[in-house]
N, C-alpha and C positions, 0 to 999 in steps of 0.2 A: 264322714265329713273332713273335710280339707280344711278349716279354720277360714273359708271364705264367703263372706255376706253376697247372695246375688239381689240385685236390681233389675226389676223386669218389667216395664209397663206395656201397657197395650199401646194402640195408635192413637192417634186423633183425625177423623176423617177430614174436618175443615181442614190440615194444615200438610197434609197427603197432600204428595204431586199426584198430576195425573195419570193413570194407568195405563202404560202402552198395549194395545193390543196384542201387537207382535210378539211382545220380548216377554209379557207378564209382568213387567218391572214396573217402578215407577222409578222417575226421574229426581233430582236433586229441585229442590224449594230452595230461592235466594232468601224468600224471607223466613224461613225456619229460624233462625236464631234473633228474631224479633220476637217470637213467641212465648208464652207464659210456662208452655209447657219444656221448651229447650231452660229457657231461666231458670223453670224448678228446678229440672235436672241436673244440668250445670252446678246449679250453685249447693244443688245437695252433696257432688260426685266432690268439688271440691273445698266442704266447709270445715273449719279448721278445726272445730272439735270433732268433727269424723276422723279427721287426719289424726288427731291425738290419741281418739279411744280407738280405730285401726292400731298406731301405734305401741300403744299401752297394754290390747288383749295380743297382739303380735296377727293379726289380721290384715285381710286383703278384700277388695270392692273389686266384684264383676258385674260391667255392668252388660247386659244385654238389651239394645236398641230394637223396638219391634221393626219385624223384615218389613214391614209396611213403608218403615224410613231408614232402611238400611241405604241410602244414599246419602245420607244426614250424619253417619257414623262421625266422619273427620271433623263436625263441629264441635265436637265433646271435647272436652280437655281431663288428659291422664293425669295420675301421679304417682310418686313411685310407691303410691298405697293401693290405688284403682287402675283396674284394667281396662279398656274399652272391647268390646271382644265386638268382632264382624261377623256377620253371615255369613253362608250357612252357620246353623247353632246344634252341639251335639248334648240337646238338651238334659236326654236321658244322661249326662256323663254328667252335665252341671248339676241335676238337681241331686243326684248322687254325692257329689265333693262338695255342695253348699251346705252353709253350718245354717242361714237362717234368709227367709228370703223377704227384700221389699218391693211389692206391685202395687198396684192402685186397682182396676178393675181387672185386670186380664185373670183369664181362667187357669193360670199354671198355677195361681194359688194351691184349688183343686189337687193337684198332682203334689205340688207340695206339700200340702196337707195329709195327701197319704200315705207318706213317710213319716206322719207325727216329729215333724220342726218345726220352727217358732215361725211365724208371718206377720210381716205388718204392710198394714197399709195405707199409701198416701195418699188422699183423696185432695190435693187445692183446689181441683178446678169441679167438681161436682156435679153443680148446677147446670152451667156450660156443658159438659160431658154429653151429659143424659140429653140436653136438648139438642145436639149436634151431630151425637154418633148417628151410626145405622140398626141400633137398636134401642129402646126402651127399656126403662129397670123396671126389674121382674119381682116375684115374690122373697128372693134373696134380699134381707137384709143383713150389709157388712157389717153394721152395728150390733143387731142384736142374734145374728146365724153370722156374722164371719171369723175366720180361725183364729186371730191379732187383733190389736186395736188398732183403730184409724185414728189417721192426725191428719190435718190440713197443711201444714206449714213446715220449710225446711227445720228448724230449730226445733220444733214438739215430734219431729221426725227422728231426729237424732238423740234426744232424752229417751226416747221409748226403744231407741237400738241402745242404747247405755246398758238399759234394766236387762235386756235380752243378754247381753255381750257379760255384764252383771251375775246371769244369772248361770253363765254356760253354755249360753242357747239351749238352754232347757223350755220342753214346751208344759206353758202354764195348766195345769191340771183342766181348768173352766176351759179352755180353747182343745183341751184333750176331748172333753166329755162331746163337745160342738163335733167335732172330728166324728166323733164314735156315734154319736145320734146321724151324722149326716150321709156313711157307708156304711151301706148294709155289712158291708165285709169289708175286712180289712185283712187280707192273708196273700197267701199267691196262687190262687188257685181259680181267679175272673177268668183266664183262657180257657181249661179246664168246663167250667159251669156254662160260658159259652156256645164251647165244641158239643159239649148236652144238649144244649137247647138248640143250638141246629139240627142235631139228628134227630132230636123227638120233632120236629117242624117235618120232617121229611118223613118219619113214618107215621105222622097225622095228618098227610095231604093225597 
């Protein structure tokens, strides 16, 4: 760990430009920074007790914008505590150099979680979320199966990185145990058990 908290949420399909065909892209949204979810962002990327506890633990904010609105990057506003990072993303190197990370639903949790680091997650917009994406919530509950606790709001966001940043980014024993009940393994040896279970596929066909 490189002493740097990453930010990473997933998209929102309602506020997605539309998908070009041609290019796979999607284009820039004028109205993106009318939204609730640029607001949250924004004003979590620059609130002033982040800025202080950044400060104070001698920390830095990466934030990574999902490629879904990587044409939305330049509405973000930096500081010389937070970085805005562009697409392409060299994730494997981020989650590697991250000390603790904060998502709302996306699945890098997951990955994160099995490098056992601290997670939190911000859930404001919930409700909305679930009725709008392109999927449905499933039997994961972040509350009572996810690796951190959930807050709602920029301010109950930043108290809960305090305790974290508080703590070392040490990861809480209860959110260990969630971790360890949730993979079956935990080693480096998934390519390994894999490349097995191709070849026994092929000498049972």
């Amino acid at each position: 760990p490189q002493k740097k908290i990453l930010i990473a949420p997933t998209w929102r399909q309602g506020i997605a430009a539309p998908l070009d065909e041609a290019t796979k892209a999607r284009g820039y949204n004028k109205e993106f920074k009318k939204t609730e979810y640029f607001r949250f962002y924004n004003n979590l990327l620059n609130n002033q007790k982040l800025a202080e506890l950044l400060s104070t633990y001698d920390m830095t904010v990466e934030f990574y914008i999902h490629p879904a609105h990587a044409a939305q990057v330049g509405d973000f506003e930096s500081n010389e505590r937070v970085v805005i990072q562009a697409p392409p993303y060299d994730y494997k190197k981020a989650f590697e150099e991250g000390s603790a990370l904060i998502t709302d639903y996306s699945s890098v949790a997951f990955d994160f979680a099995y490098l056992k680091k601290p997670i939190l997650y911000t859930q404001f917009d919930k409700d909305e979320f679930f009725a709008n994406q392109i999927y449905n919530e499933g039997y994961f509950s972040y509350k009572n199966d996810g690796f951190g606790k959930v807050t709602a709001d920029v301010e109950a966001t930043v108290d809960e990185l305090e305790s974290i940043l508080r703590s070392g980014c040490q990861l809480e024993k209860k959110y260990g145990k969630r971790i360890d009940r949730f993979f079956k393994y935990t080693d480096k040896d998934n390519c390994q058990r894999v490349y097995e279970a191709i070849l026994s596929m092929d000498e049972t066909s």
